[in-house]
LUMNUKOL-41372 format. One record per atom (N, C-alpha, C): x negated, y, z negated; residue in one letter. Coordinates in steps of 0.02 Angstrom, whole numbers, plus 50000, padded with zeros to 5 digits. Layout:
N
XYZa...
% end
This chain:
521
532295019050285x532045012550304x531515010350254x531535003350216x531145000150173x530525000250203x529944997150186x529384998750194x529194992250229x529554985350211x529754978950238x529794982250307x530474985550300x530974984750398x530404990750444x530214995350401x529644999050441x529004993650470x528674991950428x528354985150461x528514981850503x528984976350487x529324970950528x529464977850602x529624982150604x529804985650678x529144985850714x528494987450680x528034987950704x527844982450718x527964977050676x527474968650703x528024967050747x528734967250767x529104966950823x528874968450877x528624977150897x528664978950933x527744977850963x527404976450891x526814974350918x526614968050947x527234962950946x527004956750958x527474959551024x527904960051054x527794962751133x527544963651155x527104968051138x526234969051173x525964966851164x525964960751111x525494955751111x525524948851165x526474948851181x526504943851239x526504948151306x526524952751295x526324956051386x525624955251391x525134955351348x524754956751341x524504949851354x524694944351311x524484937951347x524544935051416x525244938851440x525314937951493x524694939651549x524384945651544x524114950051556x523384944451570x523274940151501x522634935651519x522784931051542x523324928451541x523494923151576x523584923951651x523744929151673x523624929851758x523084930451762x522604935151726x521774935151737x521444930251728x521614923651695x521394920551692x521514914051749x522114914351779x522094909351815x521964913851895x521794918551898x521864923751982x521034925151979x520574926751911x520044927051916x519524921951876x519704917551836x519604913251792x518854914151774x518414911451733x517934915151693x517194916451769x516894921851762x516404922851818x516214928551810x515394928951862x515084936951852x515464940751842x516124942651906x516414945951904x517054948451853x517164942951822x517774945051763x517294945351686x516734943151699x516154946551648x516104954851663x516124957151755x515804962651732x516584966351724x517114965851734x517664968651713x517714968951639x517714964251608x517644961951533x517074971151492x516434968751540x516174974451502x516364980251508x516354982951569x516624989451587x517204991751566x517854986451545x518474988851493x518084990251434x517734986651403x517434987151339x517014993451332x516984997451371x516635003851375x517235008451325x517575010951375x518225015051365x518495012051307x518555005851285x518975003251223x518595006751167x517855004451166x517375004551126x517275013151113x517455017251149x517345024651125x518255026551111x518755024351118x519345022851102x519335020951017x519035015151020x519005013250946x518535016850899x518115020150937x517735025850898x517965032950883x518155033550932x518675042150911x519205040650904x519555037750937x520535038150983x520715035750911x520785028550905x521035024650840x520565023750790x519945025450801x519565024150722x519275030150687x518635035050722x518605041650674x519135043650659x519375047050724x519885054650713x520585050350671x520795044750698x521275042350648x521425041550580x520715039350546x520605038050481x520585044950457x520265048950494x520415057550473x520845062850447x521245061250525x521635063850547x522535063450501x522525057250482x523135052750459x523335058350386x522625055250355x522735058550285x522735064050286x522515069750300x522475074550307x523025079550323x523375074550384x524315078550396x524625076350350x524635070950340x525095067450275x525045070750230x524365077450213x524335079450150x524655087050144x524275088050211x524625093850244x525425095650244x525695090450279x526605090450282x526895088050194x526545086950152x526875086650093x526645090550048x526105095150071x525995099649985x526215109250038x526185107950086x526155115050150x526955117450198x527185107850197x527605109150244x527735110650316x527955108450358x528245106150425x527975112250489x527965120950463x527675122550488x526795123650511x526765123050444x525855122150423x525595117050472x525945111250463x525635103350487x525855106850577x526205110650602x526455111550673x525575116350696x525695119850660x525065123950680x524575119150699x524165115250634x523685112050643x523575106550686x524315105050693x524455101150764x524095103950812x524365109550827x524145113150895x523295115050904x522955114750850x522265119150839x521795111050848x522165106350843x521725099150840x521765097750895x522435100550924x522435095450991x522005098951066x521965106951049x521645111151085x520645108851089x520605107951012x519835105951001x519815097951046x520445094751026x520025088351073x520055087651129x520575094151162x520585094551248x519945094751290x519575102451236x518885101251256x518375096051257x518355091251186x518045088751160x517925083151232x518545079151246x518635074551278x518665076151373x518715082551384x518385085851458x517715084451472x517245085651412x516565083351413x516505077651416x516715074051390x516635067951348x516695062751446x517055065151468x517385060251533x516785062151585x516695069951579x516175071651611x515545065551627x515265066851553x514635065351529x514685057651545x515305055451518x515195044151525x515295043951610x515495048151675x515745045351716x514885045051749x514475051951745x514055052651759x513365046151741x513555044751670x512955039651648x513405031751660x513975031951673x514015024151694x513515018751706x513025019951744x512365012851733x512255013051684x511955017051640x511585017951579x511975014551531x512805016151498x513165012551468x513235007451494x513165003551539x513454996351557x512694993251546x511954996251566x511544991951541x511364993051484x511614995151426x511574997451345x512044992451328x512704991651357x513164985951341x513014978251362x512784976351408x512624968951428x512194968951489x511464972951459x511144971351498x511064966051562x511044959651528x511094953951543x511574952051610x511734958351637x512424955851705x511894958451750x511324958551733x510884961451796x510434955651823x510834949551793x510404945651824x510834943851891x511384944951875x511864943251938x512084953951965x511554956552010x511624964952035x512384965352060x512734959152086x513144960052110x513854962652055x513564958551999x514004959951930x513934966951916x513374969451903x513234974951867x513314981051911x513244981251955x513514984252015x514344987351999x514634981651999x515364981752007x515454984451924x515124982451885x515364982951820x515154994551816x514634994251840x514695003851850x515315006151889x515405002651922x516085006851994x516635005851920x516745002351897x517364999351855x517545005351796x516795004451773x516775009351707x516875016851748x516555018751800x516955026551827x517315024751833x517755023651862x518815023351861x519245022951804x518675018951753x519095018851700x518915020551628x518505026251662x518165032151583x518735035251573x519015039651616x519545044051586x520225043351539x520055035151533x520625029851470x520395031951416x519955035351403x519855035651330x520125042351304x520155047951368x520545055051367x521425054151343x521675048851397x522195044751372x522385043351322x521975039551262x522225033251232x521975038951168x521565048051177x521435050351112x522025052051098x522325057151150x523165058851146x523525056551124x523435047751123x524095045051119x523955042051032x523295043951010x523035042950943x523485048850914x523155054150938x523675060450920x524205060850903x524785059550938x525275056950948x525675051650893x525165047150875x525435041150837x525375043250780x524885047450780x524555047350700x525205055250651x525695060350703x526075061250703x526655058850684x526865054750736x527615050850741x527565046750666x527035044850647x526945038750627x526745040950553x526875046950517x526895052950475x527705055050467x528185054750525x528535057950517x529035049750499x528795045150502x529085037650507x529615036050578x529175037150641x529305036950690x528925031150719x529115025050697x528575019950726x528635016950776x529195018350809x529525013450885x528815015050903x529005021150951x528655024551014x527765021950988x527465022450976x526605022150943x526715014950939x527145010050927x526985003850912x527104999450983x527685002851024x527994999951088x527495002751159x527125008351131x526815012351191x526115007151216x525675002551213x525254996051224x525604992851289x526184992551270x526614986751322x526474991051386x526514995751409x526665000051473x525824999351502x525384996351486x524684995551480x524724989451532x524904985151473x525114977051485x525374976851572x525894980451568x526364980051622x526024983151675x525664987851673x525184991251729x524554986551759x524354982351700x523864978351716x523984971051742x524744968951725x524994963351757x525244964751841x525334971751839x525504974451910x524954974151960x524344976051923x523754975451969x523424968651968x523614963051937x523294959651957x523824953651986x524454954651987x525044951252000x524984953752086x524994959552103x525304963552169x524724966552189x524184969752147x523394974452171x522994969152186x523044963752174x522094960752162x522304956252239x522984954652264x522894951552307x523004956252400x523264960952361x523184967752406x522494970052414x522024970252388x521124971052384x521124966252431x521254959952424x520824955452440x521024956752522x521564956452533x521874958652617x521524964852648x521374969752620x521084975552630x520194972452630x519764965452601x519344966352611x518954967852535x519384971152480x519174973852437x519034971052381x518544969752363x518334966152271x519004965352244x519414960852231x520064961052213x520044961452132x519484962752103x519454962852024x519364970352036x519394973452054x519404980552068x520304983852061x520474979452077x521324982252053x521614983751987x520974976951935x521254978251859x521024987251856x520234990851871x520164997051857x520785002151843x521074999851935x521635004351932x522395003451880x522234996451865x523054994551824x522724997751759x522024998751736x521895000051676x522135010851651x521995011651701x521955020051725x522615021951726x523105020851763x523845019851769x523965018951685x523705014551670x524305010351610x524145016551541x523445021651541x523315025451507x523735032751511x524045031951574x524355038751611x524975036551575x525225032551585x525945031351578x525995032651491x525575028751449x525785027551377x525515033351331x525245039751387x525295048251374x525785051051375x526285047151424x526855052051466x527225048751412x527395044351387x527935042251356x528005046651275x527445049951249x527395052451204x527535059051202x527775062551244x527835069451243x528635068151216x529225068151252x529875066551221x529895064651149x529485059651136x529565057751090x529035063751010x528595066651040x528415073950992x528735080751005x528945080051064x529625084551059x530295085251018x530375077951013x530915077650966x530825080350882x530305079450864x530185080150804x529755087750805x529765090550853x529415098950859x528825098650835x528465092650854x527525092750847x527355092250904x527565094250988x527175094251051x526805099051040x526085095451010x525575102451022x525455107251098x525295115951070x525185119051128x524505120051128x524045116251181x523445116051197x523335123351226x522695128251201x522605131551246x521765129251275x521665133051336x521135132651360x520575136451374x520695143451334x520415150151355x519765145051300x519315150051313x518755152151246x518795154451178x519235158651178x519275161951103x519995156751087x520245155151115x520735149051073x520525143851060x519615140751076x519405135651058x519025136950997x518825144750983x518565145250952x519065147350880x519595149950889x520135149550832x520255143150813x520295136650871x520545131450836x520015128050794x519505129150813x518925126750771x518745127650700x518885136850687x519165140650626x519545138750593x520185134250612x520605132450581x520375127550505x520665127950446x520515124250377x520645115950398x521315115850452x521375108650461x520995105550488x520845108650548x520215104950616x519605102950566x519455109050524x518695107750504x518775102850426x519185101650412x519445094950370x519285088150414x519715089150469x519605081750498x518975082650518x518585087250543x517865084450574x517495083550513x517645085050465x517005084350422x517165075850392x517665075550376x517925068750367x517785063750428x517925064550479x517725060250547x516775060350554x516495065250517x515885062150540x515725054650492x515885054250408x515635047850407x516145042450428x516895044250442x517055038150491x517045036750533x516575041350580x516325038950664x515695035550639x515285035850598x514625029550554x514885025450547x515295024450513x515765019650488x516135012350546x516485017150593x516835014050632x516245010750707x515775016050687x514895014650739x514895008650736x514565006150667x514285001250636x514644994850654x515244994950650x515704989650662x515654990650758x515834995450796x515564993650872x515074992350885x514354996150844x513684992750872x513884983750855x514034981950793x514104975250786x514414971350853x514974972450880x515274972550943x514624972551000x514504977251003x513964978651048x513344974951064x512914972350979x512484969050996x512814960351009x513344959651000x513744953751021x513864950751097x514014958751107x514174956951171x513514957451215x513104960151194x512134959951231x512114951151228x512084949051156x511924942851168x512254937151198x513044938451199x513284932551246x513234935851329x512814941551339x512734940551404x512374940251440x511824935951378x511024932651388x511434924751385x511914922551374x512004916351359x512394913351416x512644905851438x512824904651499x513424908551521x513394908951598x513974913251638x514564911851601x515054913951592x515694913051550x515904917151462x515184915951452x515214917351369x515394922051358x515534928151386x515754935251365x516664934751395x516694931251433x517554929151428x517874924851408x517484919351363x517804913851329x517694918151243x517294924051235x517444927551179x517894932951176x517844935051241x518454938051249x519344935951248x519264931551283x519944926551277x520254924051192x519594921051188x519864919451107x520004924251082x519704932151079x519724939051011x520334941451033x520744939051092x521394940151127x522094936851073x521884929251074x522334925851034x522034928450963x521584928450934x521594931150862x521794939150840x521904942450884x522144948750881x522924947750873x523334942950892x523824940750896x524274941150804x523924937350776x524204938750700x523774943150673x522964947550695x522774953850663x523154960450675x523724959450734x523924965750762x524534965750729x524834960350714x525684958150720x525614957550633x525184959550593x525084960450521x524704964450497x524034965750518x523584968850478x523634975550491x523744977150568x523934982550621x524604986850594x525104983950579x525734985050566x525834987150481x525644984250462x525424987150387x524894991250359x524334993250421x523754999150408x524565004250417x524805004050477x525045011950524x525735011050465x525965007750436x526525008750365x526105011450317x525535009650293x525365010950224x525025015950236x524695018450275x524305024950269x524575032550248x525025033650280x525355038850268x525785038950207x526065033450197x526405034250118x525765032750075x525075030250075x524635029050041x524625038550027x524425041250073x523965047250072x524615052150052x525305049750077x525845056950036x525725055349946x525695047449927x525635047349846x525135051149816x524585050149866x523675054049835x524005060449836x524295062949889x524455072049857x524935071749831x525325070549779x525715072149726x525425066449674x524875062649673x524565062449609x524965055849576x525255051549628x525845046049599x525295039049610x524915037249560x524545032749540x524785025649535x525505025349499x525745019349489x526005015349581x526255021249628x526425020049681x526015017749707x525445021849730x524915020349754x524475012649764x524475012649678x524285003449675x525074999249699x525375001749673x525914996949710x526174993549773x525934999549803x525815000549871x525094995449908x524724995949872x524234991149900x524314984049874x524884984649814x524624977449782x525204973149839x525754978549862x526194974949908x526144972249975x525694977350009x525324976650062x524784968950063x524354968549992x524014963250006x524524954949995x524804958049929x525274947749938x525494948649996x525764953250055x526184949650094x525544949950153x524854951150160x524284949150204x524164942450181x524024939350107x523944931950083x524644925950117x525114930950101x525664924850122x525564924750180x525364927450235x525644927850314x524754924450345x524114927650321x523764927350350x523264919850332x523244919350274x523104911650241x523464905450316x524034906750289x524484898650377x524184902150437x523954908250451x523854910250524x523104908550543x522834908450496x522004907150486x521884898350494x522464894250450x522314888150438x522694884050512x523224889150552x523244886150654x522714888450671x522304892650695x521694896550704x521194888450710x520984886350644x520694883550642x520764874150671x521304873350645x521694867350636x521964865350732x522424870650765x522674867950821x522324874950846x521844874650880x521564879850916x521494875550988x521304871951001x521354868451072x521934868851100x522464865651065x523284865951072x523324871751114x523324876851071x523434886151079x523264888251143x522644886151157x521944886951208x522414885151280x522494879351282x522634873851312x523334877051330x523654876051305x524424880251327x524444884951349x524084889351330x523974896551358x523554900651395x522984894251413x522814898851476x522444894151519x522734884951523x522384880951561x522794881351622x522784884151673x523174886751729x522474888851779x522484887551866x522284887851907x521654889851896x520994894451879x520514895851888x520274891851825x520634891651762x520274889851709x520374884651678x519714882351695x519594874051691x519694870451605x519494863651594x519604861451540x519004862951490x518424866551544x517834865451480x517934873151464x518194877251518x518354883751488x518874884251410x519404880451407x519904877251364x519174875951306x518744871551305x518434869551251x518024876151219x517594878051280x517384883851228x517764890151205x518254892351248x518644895551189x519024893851138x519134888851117x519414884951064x518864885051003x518264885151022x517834883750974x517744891450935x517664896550993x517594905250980x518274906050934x518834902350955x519354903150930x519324903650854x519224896750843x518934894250769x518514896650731x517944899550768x517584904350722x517864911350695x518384913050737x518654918050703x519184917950677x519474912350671x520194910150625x519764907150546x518924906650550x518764908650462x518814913650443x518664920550476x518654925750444x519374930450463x519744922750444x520704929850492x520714931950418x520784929750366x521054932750307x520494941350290x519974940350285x519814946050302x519784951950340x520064948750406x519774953150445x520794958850470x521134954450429x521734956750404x521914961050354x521424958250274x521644960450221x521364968650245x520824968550287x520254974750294x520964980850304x521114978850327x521914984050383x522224986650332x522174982650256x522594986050195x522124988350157x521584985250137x521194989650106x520794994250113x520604996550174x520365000550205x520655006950211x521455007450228x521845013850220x521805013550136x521635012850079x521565012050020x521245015949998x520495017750051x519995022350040x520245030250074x520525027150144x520585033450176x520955037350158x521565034250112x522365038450106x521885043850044x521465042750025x520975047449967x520395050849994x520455051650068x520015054950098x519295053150062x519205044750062x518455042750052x518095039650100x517915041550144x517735036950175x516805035050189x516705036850136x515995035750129x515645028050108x516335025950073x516305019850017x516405014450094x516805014550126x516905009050185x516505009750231x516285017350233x515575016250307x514885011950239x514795012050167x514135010150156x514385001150164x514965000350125x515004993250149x514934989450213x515374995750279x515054994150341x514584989150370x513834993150339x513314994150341x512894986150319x513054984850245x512914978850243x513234974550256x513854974750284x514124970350319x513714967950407x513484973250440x513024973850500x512644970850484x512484970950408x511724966150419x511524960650401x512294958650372x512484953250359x512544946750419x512954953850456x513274949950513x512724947950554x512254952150578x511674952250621x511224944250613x511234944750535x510784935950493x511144932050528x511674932550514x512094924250526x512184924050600x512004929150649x511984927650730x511254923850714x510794925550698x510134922850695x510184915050682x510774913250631x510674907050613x511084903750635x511954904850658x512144902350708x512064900750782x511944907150810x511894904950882x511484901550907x510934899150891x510364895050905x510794888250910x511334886350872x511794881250859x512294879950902x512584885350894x513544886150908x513464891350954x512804893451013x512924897551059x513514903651041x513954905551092x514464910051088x514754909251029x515274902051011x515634901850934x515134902650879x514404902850876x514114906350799x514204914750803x514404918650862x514584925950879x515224925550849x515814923550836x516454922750841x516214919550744x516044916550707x515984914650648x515614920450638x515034922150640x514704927350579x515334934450604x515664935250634x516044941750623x516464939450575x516794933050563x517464930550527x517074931350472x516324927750443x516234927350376x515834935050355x515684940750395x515584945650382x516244949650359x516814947350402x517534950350376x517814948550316x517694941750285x517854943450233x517544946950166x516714946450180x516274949250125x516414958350130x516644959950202x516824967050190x517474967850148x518124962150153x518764965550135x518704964150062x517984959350012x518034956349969x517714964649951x517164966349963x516574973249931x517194978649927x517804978749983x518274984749971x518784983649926x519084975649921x519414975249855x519234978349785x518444975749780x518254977549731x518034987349704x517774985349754x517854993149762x518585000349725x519104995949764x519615000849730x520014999549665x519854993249635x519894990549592x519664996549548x518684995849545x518314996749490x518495005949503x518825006349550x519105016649537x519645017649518x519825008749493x520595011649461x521115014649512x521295012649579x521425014649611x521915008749624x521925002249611x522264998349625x522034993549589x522834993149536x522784987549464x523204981749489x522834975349508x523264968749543x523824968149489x524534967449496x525044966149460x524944957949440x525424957349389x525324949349359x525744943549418x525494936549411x525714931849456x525294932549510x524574933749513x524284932949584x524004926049568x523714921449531x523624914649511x524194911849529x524584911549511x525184908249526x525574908549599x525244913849623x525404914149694x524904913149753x524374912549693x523744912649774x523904901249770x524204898649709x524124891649729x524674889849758x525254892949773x525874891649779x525594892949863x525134898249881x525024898649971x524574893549964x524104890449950x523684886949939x523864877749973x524454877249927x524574870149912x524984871149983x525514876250001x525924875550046x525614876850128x525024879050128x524274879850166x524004871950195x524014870050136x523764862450153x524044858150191x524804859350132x525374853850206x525304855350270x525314863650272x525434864850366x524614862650376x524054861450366x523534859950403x523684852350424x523914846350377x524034841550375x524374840050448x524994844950466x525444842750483x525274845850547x524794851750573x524444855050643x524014850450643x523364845550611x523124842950640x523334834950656x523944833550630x524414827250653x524654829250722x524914835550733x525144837050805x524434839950873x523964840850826x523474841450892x523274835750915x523144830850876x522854824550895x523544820750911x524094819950928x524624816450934x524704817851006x524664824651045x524814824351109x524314825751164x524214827251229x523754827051254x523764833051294x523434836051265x523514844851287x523344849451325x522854843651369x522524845751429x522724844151490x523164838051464x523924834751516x524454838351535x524764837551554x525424839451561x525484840951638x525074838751691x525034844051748x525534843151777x525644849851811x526414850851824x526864850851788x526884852951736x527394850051687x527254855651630x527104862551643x527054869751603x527504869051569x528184867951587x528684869651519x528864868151484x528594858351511x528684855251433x528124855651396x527374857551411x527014859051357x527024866751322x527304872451338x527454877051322x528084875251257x528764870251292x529094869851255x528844863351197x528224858151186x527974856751127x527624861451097x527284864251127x526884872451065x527534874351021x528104874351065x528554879351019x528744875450972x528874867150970x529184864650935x528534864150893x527884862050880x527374860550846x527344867550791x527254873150813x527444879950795x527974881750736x528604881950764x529124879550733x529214875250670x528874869750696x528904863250639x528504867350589x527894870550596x527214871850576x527484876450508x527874881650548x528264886450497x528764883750447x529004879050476x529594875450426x529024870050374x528774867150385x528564864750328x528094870450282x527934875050290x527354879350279x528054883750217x528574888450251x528984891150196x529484887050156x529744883250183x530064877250136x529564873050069x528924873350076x528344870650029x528444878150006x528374882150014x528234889449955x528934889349925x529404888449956x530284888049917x530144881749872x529874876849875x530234871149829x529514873649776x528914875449807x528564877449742x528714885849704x529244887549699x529704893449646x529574899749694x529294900449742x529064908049760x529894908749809x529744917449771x530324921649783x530164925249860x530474922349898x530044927149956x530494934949957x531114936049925x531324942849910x531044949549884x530554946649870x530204951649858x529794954749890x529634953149936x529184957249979x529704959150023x530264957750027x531034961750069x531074968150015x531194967749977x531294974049933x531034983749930x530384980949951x529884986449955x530084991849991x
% end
């Protein structure tokens, strides 16, 4: 399988979970629509995500990836089986504690995360019960890191790319069939997402065993003492931990950023932490379905070239990865900005959530459809560092990126409330993916091939038309209208959409670009 059809399976199977997943806000949004209470749900998921994105998918991944990849190509199939088993034993323990320790301090993390819900006890209250039920997602979602970072080595990308959706579907269950079952029982009916969240972590564990069975990497966990202490001994384990400590700094820096974000919109009016939430929902939409899908392709063939020393691949490999982030993410950035009300408006103006809810996430929207091209290209250049086991160079950029980011809350939000939170991450994303371009550049690590002038104006000019032609269709219909009448504004998104794409690749065809080439790869 080309490196194209490996992708395209993953942005397939990731944009499924990206519409279950909308689905997913779109019932939450019209069954609980923005309030204390879907603030304090909001935080208390953001617990478990936030130590998820710190070990599950961000240290141990960036670690972990290169390391087998280097393992299964200079050692071979049994070697990489062992170290399977000696990693997965260390994080059985690791993460026993780990559930321990967060179920116990639940207040403490929820007032470290958004203080600010204590002005409403009833919020913060609910937001501790939430976060115990749904600490043990992060035990879940390390496994299923495990798991991916495997399959996804061996070029097994269904299962790791399709496993999200069973999440989706657990959480549309609880709030489709649970939240109105609570409410009959008497019970906080935002209390049902906990359980759809807990469930949906069980299930997208279970689905991964078959699927590392097949390929004879079901690690065997043991649990004694002296097998924690062999697996620890192991050359592989103590590779990835030493490597995972500067990308748990690394990947910190970027959650504290998160973190002090989410403190401040939950000093700001009731709503603001779910009209930023909502929007980082739709902009995850083309970061997941591109940037996402081309990290989990390029990493592992990044890091098999670093161990056999194939230099010319290597840059090739990134220089292919980035034209096809410019072609895709440039038009996804310029709807972002251009028809973000439209988007808003179609997709989640339904029963609880009103029209001014519609305005301010449109605006959060916009602030982060400036920084989509970065906060995309990051997904390719970033495995750039890791496939070379560097990851020192992306936690220091990190770093001034945090404090970059931190200024421009100072000077936006006084302005743009919640949307200056939603802009300084976009314009911090691109000054990080610009410091890492350069970065692997000046190590000779990646030589841009000829025709990027000629192709950055060819997206450029054909960029323009589609803005022309999204903000002729936002202002042409009335998008807050339609009542009663869901499917014909669902079915104008599609046609506005549609149109959006057809003038957008037909302008790159009549201006000479070959789009065959990024099929080739």
């Amino acid at each position: 399988m080309t490196l194209f059809k490996s992708a395209s399976l993953v942005s397939l199977l990731t944009l499924v979970s990206r519409i279950t997943g909308l689905v997913r806000e779109l019932l939450m949004a019209a069954t609980f629509g923005a309030s204390a209470m879907t603030d304090a749900f909001n935080v208390a998921f953001r617990i478990p995500n936030l130590l998820r994105r710190l070990f599950a998918e961000g240290a141990f991944s960036q670690a972990f990836v290169p390391v087998l990849a280097g393992v299964r190509e200079k050692e071979g199939d049994e070697a990489t089986r062992q170290m399977v088993d000696q990693i997965g034993t260390v994080l059985a323990w690791a993460l026993t504690i780990t559930c321990v320790i967060g179920v116990a301090a639940a207040p403490v993390l929820v007032w470290a995360m958004a203080s600010g819900l204590k002005q409403s006890p009833q919020g913060f209250e609910a937001a501790v019960f939430m976060t115990r039920w749904m600490f043990p997602y992060i035990a879940f979602m390390s496994f299923v890191a495990l798991s991916a970072g495997v399959l996804n080595t061996w070029r097994r990308f269904a299962v790791p790319a399709a496993t999200p959706v069973l999440l989706n579907v657990a959480m549309i269950a609880a709030a489709y069939w649970g939240a109105p079952w609570f409410e009959r029982l008497g019970i906080e009916p935002i209390y049902a997402m906990a359980g759809g969240v807990l469930l949906g972590g069980a299930l997208q564990l279970a689905v991964q065993i078959p699927a590392l069975h097949r390929v004879g990497m079901l690690p065997r966990i043991r649990l004694r003492w002296s097998s924690l202490k062999t697996a620890w001994n192991h050359p592989g384990t103590r590779r990835v931990t030493t490597l995972m400590l500067p990308a748990l700094l690394g990947v910190s820096v970027a959650q504290i950023s998160l973190l002090i974000n989410t403190q401040i919109a939950s000093h700001l009016v009731t709503g603001s932490v779910s009209w930023l939430t909502y929007a980082d929902r739709l902009m995850e939409f083309p970061t997941a379905m591109l940037g996402v899908a081309l990290g989990v392709v390029l990493l592992p063939q990044l890091a098999a070239a670093k161990a056999v020393d194939d230099a010319a691949r290597y840059s090739g490999l990134l220089d292919w990865g980035l034209r096809l982030v410019v072609l895709l993410a440039v038009p996804s950035a310029v709807a972002l900005l251009t028809f973000a009300k439209p988007l808003v408006a179609v997709l989640y103006h339904y029963g609880a959530f009103t029209a001014a809810d519609v305005q301010q996430t449109s605006v959060a929207l916009m602030g982060y459809g400036a920084g989509l091209l970065g906060l995309i290209a990051i997904k390719v250049l970033a495995p750039g560092f890791y496939a070379r086991q560097d990851i020192r160079t992306p936690v220091k950029i990190a770093i001034v990126v945090l404090v970059l980011t931190q200024c421009l809350n100072l000077l936006f939000v006084p302005y743009l409330a919640h949307a200056g939170l939603a802009l300084a991450i976009g314009i911090g994303a691109i000054v990080n993916a610009l410091l890492l371009l350069i970065g692997l550049i000046r190590r000779g690590a990646y030589t841009p091939t000829p025709g990027w002038v000629r192709f950055g104006l060819q997206v450029v000019v054909s960029s323009a038309l589609l803005a022309v032609f999204l903000m002729w269709a936002a202002a042409q219909f009335p998008w807050l209208g339609f009542e009663g009448r869901a499917l014909l504004r669902v079915g104008l998104l599609a046609l506005c959409v549609g149109g959006g794409a057809a003038v957008y690749f037909l302008s790159l065809l009549l201006a000479g670009l070959n789009l065959r080439q990024f099929i080739r790869k």
